[in-house]
C-alpha positions in Angstrom: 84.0 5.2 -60.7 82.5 3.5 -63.5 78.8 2.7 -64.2 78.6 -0.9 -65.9 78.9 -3.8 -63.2 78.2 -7.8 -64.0 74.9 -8.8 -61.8 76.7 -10.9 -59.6 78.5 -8.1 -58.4 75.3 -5.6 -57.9 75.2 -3.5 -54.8 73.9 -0.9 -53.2 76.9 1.4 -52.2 78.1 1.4 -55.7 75.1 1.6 -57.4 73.9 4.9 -55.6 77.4 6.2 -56.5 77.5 5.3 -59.8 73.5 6.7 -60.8 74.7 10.1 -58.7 77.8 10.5 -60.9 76.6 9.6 -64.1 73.0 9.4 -64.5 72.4 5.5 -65.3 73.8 1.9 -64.5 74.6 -1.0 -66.7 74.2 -4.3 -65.1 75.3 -7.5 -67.7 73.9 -11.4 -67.2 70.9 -10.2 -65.1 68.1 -12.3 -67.2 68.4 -16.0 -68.3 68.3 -16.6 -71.9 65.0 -18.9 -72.1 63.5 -15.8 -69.9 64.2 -13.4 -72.7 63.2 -15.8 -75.8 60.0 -16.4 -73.5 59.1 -12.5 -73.5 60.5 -12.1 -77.3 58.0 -14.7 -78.6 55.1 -13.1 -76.7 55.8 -9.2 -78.2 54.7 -9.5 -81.6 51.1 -10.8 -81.0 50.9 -8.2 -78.0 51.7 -5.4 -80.6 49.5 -6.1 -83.3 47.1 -5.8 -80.0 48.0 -2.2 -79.2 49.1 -1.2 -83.0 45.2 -1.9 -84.3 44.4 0.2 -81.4 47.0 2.9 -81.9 45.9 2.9 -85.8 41.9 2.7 -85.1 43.0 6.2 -82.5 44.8 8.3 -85.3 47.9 8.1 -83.3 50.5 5.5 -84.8 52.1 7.6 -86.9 55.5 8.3 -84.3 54.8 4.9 -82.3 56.3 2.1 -84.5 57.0 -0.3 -82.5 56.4 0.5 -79.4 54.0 -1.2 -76.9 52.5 0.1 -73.9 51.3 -1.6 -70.8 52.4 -5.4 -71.2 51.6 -6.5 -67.8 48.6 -9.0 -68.5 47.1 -11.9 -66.5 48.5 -14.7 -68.7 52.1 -13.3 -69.8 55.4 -12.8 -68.2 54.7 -9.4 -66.9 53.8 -10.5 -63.4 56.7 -13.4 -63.3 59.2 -10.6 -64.1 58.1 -8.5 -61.2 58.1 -11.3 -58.7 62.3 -11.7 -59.7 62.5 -8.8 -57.7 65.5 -7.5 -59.8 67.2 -4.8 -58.2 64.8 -4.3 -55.4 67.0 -2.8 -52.5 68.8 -0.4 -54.8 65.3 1.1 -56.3 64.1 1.5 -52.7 67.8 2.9 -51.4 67.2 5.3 -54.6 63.4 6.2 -54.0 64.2 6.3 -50.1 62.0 3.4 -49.1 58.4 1.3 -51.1 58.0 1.9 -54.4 55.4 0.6 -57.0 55.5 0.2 -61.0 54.6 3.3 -62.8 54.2 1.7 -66.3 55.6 -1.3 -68.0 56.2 -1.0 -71.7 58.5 -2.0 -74.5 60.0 -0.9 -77.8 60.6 -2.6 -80.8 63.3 -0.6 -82.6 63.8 -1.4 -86.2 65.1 0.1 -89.3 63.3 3.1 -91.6 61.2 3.9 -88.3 61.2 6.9 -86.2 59.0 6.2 -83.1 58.9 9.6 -80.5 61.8 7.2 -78.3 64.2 8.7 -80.6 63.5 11.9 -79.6 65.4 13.4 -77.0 63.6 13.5 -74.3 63.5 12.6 -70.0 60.5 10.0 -68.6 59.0 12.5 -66.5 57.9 16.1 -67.0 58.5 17.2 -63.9 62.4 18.0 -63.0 63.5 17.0 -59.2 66.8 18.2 -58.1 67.5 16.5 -55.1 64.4 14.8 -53.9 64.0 11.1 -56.3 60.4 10.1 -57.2 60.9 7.9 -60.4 63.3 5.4 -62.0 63.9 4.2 -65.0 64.4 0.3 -65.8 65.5 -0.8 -69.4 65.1 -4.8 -69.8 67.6 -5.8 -73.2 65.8 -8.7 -74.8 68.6 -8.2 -77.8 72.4 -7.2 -77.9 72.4 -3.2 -78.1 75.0 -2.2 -80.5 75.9 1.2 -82.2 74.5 0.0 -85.2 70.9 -1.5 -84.3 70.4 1.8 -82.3 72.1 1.6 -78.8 70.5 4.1 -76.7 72.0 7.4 -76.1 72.2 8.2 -72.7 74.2 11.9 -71.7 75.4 11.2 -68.5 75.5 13.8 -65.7 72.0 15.2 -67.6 69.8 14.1 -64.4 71.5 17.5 -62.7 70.2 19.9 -64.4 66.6 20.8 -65.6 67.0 22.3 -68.8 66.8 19.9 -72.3 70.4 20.1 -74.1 70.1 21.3 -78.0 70.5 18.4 -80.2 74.1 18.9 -81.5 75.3 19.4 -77.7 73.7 15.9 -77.1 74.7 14.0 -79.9 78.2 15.4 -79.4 78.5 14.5 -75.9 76.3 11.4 -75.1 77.4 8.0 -74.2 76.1 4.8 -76.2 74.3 2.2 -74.0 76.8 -0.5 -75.5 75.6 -3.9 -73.7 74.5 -8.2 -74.1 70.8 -9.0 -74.3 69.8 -9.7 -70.7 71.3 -6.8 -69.6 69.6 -4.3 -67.4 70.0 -0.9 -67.1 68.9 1.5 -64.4 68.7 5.4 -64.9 67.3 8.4 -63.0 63.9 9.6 -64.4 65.7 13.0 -64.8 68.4 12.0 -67.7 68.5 13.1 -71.0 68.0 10.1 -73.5 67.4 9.1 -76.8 66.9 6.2 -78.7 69.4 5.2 -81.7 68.2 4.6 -85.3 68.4 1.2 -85.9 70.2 0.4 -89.4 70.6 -3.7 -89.4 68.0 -5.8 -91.0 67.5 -7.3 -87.3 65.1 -5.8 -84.6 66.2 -4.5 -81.3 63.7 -5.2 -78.5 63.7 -3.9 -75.2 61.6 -3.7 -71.8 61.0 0.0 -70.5 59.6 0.3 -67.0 59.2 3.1 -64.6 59.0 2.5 -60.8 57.8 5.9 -58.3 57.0 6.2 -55.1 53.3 4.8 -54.0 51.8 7.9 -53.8 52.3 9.0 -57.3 49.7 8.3 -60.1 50.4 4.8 -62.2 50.0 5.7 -66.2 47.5 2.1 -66.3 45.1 1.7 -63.1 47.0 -1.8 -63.1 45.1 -3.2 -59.7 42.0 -1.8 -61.5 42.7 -3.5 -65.0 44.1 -6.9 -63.3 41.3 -7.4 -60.8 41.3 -7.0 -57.0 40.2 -10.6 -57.1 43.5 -11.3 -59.4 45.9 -9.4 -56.2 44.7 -12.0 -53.6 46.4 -14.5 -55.0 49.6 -12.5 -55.8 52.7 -12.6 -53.2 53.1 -9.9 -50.2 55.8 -8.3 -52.5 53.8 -8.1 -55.7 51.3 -6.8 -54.8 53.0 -3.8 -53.1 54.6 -3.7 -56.2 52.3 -3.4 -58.9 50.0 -1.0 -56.6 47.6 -3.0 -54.8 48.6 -1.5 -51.9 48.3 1.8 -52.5 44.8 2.6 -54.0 42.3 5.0 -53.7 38.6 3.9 -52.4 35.9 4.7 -54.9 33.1 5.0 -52.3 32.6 5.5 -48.6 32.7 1.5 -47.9 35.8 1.6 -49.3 37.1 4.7 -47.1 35.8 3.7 -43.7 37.4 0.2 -43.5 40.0 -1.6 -40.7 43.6 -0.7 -40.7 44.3 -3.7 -42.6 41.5 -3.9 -45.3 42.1 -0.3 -45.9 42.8 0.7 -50.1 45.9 2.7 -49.0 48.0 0.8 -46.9 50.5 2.1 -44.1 54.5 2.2 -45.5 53.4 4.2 -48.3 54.5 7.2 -47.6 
């Protein structure tokens, strides 16, 4: 069994045994190259956005680089999410729809020490069996040992309690891969991000998918515009949640099957 496939040769079977066994999934050449400079050139103006924010709050000092919530009207957030990428192995995973949780990023560079490097799992609460989230990591640069490859301990999504740092360090894997890469992990695994010590940067996309019913971090229909959704694809908009929202007022709740907030399929 191994756990790092080229995108061409993505599918189902193997990926649901390879995320069982050990936790996460490489997948190589997934993005194309003017894709990723597209989204690259776009991230530092979008966090200078969210740092003045973070900064203005009195809460920057452990988020360096990081950037929360890039899907916007006018930049590639919504293209990526119309690719589609990997969309019958998240619902194989999740057992059927599923919609975007949160859509972030990280800019890892050196002398900074943002909470990602913590060891830590994406969700708080610990499912043995039943799967409600995954993890989706978008590599807009090459992730090497030295610009802070993530560290991933594989087999970690079993088990509910946080390893101690030197078992982790001692037995983690390195998320070794080519920009345009993505990887795919179980909400429950152990990770951490590396400390970047090159002079270049080391971006990456973080996105969490759940099942509908579960509470988005960003009220994304809400932020976009239900105006915005009408003009999105069938697939999109189940995606990013437009089909599973809640009515804010008795109109909204007494309304036809199909004009109803929360839609049928949704578990």
């Amino acid at each position: 069994m191994e756990n790092k496939f080229d995108y061409s040769q993505s599918s189902v079977p193997s990926f649901m045994q390879s995320i069982d066994g050990f936790g996460w999934v490489i997948y190589e050449n997934v993005l194309e190259p003017k894709f990723i400079d597209e989204i690259n050139d776009s991230l530092e103006e979008a966090y200078e956005k969210r740092r003045q924010i973070q900064v203005n709050n009195g809460i920057h000092s452990n988020m360096e680089g990081t950037l929360h919530h890039l899907l916007e009207k006018d930049n590639f957030g919504s293209r990526f999410l119309e690719k589609m990428y990997f969309d019958e192995e998240m619902k194989a995973f999740l057992g059927g729809n599923y919609i975007l949780n949160s859509f972030g990023g990280v800019m890892n560079s050196k002398n900074t020490k943002p909470y990602v490097q913590n060891i830590h799992r994406d969700v708080r609460s610990f499912w043995e069996k039943e799967k409600m989230m995954i993890q989706m990591m978008v590599l807009l640069d090459d992730f090497t040992l030295a610009n802070g490859a993530t560290y991933m301990l594989s087999g970690s999504h079993k088990t509910g309690e946080k390893p101690d740092e030197e078992k982790f360090y001692q037995h983690a894997d390195r998320a070794v891969a080519k920009r345009g890469s993505i990887i795919l992990f179980d909400s429950n695994l152990w990770h951490a991000a590396g400390k970047n010590t090159t002079e270049g940067n080391r971006r990456v996309l973080t996105l969490g998918f759940t099942r509908p019913y579960f509470k988005q971090q960003m009220d994304y229909p809400r932020s976009l515009g239900y105006e915005y959704g009408e003009s999105l694809s069938d697939n999109l908009r189940q995606v990013i949640g437009y089909k599973s929202r809640i009515p804010e007022n008795l109109y909204e709740f007494y309304q036809p099957l199909e004009k109803r907030m929360y839609q049928p399929g949704q578990g």
